[in-house]
mmCIF entry with sequence, helices, sheets and N, C-alpha, C, O atoms, coordinates in Angstrom:
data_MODEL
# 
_entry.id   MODEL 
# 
_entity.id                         1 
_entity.type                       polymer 
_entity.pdbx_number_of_molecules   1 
# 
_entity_poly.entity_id                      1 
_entity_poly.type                           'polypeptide(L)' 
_entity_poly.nstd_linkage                   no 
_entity_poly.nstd_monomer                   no 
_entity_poly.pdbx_seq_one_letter_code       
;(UNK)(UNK)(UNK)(UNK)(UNK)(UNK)(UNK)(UNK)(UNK)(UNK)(UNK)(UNK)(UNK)(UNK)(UNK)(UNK)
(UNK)(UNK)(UNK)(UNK)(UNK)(UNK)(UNK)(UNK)(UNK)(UNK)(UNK)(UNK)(UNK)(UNK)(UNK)(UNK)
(UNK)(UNK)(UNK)(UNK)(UNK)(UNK)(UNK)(UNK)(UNK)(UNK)(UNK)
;
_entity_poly.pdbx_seq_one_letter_code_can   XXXXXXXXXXXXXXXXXXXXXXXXXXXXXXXXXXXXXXXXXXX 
_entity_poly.pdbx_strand_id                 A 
# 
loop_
_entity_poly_seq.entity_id 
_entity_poly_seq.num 
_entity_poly_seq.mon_id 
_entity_poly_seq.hetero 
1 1  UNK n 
1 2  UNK n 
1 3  UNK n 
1 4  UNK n 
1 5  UNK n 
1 6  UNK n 
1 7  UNK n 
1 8  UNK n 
1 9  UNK n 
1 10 UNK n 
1 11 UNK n 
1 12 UNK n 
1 13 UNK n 
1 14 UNK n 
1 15 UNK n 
1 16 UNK n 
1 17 UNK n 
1 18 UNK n 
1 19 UNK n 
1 20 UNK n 
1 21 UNK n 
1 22 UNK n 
1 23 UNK n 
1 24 UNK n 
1 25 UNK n 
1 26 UNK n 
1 27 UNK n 
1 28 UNK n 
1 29 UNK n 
1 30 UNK n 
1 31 UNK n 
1 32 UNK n 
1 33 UNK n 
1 34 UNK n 
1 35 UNK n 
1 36 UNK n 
1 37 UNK n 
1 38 UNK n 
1 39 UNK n 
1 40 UNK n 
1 41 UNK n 
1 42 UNK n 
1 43 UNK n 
# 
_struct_asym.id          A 
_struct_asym.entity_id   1 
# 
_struct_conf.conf_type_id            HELX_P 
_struct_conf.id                      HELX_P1 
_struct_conf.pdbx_PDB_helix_id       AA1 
_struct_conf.beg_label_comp_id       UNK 
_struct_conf.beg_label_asym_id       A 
_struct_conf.beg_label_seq_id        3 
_struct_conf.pdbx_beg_PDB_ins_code   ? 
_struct_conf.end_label_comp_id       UNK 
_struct_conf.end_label_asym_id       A 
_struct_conf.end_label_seq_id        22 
_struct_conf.pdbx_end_PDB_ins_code   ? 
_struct_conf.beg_auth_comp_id        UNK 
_struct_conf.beg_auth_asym_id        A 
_struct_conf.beg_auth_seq_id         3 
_struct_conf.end_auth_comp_id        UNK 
_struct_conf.end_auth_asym_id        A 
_struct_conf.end_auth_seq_id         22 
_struct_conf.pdbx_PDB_helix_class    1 
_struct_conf.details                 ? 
_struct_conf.pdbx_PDB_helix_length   20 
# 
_struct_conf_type.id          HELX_P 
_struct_conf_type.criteria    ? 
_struct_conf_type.reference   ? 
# 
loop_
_atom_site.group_PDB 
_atom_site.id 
_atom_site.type_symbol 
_atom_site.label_atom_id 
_atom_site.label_alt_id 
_atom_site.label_comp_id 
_atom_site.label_asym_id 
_atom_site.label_entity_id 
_atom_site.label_seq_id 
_atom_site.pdbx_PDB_ins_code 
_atom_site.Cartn_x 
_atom_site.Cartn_y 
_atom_site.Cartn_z 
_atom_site.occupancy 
_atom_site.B_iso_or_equiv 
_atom_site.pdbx_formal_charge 
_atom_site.auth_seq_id 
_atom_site.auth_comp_id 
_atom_site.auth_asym_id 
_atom_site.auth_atom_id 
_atom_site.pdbx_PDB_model_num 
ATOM 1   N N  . UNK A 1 1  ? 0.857   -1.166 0.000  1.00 0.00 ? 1  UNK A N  1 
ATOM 2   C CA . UNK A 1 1  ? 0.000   0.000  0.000  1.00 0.00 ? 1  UNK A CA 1 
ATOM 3   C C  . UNK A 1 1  ? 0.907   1.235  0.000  1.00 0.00 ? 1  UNK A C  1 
ATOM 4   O O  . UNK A 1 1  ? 1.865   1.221  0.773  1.00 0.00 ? 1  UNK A O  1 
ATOM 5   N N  . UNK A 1 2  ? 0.768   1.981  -0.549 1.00 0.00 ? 2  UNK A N  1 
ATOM 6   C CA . UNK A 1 2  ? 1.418   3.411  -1.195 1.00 0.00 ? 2  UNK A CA 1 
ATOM 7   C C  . UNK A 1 2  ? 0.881   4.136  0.111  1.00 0.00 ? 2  UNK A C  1 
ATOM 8   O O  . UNK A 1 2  ? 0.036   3.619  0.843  1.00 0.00 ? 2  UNK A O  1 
ATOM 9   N N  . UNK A 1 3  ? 1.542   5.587  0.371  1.00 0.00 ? 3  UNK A N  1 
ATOM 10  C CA . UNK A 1 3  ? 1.626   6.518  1.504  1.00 0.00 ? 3  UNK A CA 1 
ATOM 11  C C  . UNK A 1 3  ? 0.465   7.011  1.259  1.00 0.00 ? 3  UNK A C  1 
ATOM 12  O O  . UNK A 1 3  ? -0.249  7.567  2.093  1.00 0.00 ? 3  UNK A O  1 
ATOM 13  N N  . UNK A 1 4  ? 0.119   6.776  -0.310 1.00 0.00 ? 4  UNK A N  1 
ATOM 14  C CA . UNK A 1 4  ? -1.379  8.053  -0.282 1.00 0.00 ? 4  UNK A CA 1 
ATOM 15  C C  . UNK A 1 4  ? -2.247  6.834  -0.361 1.00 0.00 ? 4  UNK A C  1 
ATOM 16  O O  . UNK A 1 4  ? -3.379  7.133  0.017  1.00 0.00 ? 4  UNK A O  1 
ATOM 17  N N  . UNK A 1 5  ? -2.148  5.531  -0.720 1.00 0.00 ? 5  UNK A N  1 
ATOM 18  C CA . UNK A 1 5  ? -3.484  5.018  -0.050 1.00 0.00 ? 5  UNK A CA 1 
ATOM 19  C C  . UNK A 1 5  ? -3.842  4.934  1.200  1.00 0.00 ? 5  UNK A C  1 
ATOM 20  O O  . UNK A 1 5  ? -4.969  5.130  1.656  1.00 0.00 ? 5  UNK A O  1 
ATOM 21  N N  . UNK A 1 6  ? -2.484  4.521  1.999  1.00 0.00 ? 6  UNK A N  1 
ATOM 22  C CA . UNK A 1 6  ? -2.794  4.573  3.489  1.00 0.00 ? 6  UNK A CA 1 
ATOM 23  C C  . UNK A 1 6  ? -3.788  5.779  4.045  1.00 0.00 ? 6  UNK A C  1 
ATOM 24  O O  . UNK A 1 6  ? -4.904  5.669  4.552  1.00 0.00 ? 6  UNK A O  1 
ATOM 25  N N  . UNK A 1 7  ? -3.159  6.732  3.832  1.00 0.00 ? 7  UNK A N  1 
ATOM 26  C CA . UNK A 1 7  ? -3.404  8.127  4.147  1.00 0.00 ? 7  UNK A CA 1 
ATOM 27  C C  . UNK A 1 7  ? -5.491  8.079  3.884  1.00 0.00 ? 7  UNK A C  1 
ATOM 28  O O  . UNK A 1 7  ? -6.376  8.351  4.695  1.00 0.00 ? 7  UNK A O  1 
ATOM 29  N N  . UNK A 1 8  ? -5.581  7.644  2.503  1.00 0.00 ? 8  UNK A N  1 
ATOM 30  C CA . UNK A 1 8  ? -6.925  7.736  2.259  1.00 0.00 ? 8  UNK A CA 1 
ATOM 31  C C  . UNK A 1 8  ? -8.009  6.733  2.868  1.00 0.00 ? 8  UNK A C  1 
ATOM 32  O O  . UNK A 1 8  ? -9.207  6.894  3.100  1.00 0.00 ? 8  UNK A O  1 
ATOM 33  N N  . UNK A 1 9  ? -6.895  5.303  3.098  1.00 0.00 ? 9  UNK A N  1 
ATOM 34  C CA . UNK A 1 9  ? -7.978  4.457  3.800  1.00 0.00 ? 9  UNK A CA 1 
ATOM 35  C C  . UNK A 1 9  ? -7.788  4.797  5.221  1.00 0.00 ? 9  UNK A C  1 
ATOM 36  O O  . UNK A 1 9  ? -8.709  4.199  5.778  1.00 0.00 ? 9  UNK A O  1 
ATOM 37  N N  . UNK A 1 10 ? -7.012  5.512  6.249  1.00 0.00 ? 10 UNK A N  1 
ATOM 38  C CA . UNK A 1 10 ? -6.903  5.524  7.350  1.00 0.00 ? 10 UNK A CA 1 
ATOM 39  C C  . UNK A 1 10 ? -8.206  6.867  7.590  1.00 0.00 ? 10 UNK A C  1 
ATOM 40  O O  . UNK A 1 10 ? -8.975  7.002  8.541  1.00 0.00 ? 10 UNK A O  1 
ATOM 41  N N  . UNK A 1 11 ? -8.047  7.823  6.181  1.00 0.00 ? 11 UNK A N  1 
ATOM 42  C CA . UNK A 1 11 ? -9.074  8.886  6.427  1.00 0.00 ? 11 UNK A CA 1 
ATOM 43  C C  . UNK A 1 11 ? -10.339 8.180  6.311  1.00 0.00 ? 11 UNK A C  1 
ATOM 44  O O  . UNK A 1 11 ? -11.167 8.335  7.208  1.00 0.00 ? 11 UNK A O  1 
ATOM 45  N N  . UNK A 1 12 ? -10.567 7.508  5.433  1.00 0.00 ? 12 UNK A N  1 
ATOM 46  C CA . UNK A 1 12 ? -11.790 7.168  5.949  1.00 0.00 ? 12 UNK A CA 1 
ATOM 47  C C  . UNK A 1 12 ? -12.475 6.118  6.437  1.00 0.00 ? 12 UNK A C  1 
ATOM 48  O O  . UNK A 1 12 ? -13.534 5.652  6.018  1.00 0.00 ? 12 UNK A O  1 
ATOM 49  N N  . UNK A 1 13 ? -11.633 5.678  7.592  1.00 0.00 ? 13 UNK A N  1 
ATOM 50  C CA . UNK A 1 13 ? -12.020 4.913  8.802  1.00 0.00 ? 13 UNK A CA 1 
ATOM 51  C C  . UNK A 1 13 ? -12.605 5.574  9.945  1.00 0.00 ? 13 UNK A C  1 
ATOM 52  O O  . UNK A 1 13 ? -13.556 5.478  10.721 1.00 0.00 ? 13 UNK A O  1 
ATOM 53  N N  . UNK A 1 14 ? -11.434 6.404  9.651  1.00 0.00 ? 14 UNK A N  1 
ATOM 54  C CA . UNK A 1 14 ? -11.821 7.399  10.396 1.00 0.00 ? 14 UNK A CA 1 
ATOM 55  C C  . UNK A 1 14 ? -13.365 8.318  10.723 1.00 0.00 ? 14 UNK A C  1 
ATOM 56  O O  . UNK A 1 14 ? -14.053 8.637  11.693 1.00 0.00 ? 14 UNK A O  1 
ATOM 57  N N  . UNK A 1 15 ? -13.356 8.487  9.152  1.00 0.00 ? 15 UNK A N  1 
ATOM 58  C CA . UNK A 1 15 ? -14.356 9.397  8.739  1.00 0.00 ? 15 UNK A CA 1 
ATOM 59  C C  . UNK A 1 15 ? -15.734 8.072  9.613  1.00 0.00 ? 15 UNK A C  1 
ATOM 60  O O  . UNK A 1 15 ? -16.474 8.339  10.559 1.00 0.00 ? 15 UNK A O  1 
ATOM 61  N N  . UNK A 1 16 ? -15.645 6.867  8.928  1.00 0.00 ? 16 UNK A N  1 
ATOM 62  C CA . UNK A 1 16 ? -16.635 6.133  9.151  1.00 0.00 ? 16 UNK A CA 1 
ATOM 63  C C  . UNK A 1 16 ? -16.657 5.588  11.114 1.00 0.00 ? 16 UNK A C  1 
ATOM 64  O O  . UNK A 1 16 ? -17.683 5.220  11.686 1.00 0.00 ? 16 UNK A O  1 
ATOM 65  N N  . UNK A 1 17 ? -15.759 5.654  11.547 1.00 0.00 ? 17 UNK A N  1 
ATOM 66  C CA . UNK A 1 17 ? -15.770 5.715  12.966 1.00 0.00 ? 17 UNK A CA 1 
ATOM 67  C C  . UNK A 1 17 ? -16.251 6.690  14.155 1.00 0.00 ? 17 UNK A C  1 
ATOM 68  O O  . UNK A 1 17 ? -16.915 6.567  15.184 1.00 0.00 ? 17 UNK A O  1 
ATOM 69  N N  . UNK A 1 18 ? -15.503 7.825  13.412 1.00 0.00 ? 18 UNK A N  1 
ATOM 70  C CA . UNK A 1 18 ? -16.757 8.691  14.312 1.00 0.00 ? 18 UNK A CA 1 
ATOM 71  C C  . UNK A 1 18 ? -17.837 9.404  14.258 1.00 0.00 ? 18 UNK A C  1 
ATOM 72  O O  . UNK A 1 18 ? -18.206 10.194 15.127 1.00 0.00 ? 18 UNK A O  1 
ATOM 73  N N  . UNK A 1 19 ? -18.558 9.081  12.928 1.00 0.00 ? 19 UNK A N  1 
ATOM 74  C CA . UNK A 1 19 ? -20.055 8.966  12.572 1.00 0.00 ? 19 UNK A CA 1 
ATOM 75  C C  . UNK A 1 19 ? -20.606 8.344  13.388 1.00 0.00 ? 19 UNK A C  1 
ATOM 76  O O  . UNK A 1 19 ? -21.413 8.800  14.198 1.00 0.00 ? 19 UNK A O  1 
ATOM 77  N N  . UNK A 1 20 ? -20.119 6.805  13.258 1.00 0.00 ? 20 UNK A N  1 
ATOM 78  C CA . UNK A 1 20 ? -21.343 5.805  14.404 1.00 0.00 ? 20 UNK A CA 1 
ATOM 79  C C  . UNK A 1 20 ? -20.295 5.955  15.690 1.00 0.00 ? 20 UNK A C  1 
ATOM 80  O O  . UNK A 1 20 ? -19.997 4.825  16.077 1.00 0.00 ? 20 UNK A O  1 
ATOM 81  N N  . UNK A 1 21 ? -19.624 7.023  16.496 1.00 0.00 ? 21 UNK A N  1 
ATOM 82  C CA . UNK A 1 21 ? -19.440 6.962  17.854 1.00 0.00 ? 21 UNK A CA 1 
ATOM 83  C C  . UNK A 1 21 ? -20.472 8.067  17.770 1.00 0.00 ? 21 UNK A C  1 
ATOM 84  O O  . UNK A 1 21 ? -21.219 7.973  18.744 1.00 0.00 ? 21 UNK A O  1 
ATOM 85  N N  . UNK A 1 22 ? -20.868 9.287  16.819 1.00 0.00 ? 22 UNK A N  1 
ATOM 86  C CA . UNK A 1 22 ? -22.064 10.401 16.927 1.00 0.00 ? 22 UNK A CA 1 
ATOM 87  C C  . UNK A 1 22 ? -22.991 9.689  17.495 1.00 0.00 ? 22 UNK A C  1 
ATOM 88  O O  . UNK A 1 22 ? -23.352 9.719  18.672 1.00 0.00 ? 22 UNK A O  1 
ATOM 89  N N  . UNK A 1 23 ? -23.478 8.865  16.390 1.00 0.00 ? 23 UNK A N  1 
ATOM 90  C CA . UNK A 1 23 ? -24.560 7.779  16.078 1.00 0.00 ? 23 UNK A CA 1 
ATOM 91  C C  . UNK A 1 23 ? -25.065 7.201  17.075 1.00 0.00 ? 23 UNK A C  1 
ATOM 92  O O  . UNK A 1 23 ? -26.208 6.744  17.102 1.00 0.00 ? 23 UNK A O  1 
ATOM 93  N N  . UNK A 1 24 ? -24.179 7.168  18.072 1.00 0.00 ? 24 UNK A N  1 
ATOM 94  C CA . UNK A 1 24 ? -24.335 5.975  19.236 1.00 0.00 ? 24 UNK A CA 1 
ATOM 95  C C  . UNK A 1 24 ? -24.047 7.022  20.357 1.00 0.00 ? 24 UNK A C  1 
ATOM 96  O O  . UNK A 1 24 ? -23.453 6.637  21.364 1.00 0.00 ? 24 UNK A O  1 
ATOM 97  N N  . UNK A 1 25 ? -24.541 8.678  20.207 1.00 0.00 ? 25 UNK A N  1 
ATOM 98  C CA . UNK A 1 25 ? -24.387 9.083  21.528 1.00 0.00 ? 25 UNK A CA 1 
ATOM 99  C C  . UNK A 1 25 ? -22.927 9.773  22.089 1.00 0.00 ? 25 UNK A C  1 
ATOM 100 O O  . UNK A 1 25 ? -22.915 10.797 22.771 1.00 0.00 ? 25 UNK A O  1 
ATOM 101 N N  . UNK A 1 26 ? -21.251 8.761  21.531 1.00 0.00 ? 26 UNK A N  1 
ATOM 102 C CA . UNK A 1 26 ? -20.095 9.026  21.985 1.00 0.00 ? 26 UNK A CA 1 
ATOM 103 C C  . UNK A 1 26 ? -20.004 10.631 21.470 1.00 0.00 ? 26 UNK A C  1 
ATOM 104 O O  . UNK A 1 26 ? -20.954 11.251 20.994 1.00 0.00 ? 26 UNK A O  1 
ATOM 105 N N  . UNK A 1 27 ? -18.807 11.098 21.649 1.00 0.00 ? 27 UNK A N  1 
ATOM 106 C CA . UNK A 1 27 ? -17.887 12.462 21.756 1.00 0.00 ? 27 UNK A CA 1 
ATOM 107 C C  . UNK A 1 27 ? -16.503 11.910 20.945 1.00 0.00 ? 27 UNK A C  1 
ATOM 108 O O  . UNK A 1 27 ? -16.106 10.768 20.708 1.00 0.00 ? 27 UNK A O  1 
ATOM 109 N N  . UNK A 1 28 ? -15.988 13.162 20.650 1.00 0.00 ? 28 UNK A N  1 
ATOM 110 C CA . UNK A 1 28 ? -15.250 12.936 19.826 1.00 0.00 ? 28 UNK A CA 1 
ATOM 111 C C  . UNK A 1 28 ? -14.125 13.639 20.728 1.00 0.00 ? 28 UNK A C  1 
ATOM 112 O O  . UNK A 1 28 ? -13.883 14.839 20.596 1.00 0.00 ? 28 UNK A O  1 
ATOM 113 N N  . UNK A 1 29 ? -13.432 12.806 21.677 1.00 0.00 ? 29 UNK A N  1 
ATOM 114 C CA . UNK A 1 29 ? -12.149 13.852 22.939 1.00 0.00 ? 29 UNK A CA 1 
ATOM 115 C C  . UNK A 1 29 ? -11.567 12.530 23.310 1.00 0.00 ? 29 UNK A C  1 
ATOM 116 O O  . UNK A 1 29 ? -11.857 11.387 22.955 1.00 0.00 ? 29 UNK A O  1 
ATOM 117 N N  . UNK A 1 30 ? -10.883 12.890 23.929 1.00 0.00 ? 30 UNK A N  1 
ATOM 118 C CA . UNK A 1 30 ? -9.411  11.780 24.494 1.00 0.00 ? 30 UNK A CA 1 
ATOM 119 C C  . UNK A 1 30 ? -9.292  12.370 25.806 1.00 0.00 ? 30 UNK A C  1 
ATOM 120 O O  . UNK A 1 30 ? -9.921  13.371 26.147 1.00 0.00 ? 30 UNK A O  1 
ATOM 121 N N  . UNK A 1 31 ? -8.341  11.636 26.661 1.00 0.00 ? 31 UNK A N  1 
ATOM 122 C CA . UNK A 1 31 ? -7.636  12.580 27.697 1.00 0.00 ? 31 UNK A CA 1 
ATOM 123 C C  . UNK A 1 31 ? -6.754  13.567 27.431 1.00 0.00 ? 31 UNK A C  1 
ATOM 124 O O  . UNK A 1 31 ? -6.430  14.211 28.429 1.00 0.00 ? 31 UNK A O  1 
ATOM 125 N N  . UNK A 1 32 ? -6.274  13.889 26.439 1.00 0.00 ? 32 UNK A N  1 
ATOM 126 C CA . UNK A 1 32 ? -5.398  14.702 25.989 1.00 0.00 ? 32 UNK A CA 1 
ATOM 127 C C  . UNK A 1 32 ? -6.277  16.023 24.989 1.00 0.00 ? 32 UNK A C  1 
ATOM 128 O O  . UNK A 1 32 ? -5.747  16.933 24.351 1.00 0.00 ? 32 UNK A O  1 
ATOM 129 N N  . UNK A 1 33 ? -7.816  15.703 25.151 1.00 0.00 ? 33 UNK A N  1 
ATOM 130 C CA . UNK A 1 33 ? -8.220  16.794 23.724 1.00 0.00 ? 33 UNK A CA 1 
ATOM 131 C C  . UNK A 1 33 ? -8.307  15.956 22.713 1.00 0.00 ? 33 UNK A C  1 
ATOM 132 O O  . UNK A 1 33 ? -8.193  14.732 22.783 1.00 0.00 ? 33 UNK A O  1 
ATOM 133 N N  . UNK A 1 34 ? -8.569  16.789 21.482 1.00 0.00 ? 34 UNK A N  1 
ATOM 134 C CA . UNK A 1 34 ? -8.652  16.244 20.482 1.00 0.00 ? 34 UNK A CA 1 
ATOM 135 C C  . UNK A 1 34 ? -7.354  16.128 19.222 1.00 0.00 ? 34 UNK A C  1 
ATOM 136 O O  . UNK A 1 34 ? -7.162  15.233 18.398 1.00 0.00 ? 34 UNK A O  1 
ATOM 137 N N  . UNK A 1 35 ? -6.736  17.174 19.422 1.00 0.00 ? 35 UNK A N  1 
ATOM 138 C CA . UNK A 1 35 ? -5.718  17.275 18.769 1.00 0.00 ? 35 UNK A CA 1 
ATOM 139 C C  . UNK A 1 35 ? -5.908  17.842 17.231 1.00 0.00 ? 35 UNK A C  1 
ATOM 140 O O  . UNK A 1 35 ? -6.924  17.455 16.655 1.00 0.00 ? 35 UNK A O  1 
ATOM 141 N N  . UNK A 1 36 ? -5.372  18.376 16.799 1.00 0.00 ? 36 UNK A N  1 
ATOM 142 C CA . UNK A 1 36 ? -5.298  19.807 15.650 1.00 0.00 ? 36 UNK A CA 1 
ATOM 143 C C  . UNK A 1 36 ? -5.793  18.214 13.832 1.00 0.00 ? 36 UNK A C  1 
ATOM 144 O O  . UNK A 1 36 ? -6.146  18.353 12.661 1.00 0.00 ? 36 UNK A O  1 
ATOM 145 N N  . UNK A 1 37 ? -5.497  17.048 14.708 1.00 0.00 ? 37 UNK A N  1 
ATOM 146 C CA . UNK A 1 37 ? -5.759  16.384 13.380 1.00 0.00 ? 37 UNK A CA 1 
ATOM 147 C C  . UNK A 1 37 ? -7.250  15.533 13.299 1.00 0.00 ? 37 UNK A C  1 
ATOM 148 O O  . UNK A 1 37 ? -7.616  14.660 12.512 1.00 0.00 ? 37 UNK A O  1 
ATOM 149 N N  . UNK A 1 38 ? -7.770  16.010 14.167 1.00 0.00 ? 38 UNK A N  1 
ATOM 150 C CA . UNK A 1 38 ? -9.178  15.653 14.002 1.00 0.00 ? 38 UNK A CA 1 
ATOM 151 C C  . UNK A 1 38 ? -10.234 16.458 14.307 1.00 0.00 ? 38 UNK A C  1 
ATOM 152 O O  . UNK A 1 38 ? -11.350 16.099 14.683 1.00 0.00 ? 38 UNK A O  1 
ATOM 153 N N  . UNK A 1 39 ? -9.742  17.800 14.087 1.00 0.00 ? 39 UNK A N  1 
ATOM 154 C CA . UNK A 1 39 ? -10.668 19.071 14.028 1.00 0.00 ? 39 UNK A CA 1 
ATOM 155 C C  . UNK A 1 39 ? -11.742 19.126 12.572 1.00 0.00 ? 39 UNK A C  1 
ATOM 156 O O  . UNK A 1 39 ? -12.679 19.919 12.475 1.00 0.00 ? 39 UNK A O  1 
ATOM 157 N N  . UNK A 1 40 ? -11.443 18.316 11.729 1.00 0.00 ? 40 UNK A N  1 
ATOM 158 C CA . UNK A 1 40 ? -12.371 18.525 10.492 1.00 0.00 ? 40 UNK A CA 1 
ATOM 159 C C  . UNK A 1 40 ? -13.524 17.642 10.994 1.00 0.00 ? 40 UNK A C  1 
ATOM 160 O O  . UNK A 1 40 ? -14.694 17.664 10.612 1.00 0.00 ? 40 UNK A O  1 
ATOM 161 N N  . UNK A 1 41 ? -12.904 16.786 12.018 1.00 0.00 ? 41 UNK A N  1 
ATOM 162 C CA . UNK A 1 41 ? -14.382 15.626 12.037 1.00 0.00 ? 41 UNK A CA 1 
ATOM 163 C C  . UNK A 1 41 ? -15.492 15.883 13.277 1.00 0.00 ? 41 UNK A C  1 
ATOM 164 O O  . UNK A 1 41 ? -16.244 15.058 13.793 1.00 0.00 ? 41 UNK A O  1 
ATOM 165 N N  . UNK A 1 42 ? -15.300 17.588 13.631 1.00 0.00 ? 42 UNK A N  1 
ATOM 166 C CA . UNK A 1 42 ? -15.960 18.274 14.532 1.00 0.00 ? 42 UNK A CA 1 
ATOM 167 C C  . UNK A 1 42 ? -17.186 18.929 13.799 1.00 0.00 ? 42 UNK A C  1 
ATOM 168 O O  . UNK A 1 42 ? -18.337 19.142 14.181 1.00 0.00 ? 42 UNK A O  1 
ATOM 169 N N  . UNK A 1 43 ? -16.697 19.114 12.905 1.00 0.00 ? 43 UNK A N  1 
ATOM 170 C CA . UNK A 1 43 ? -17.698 20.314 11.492 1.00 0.00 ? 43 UNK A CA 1 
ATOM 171 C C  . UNK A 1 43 ? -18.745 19.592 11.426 1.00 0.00 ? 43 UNK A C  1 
ATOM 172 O O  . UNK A 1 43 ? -19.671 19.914 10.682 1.00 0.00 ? 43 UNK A O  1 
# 
């Protein structure tokens, strides 16, 4: 797998993971925050 597929299947696992943590009620935070690389999946 090439850097830009990774990149695209890790984005949208992502993308599809914290839809159904919405879905199901969860938050999108850590103990640390969220961090500057998952600010698009706040919008």
């Amino acid at each position: 797998m090439s850097d830009e597929e990774w990149k695209r299947a890790t984005h949208a696992s992502l993308t599809e993971l914290y839809a159904l943590s919405k879905k199901l009620g969860g938050q999108l935070s850590g103990e640390h925050g969220i961090g500057n690389g998952r600010l698009e999946f706040l919008e």
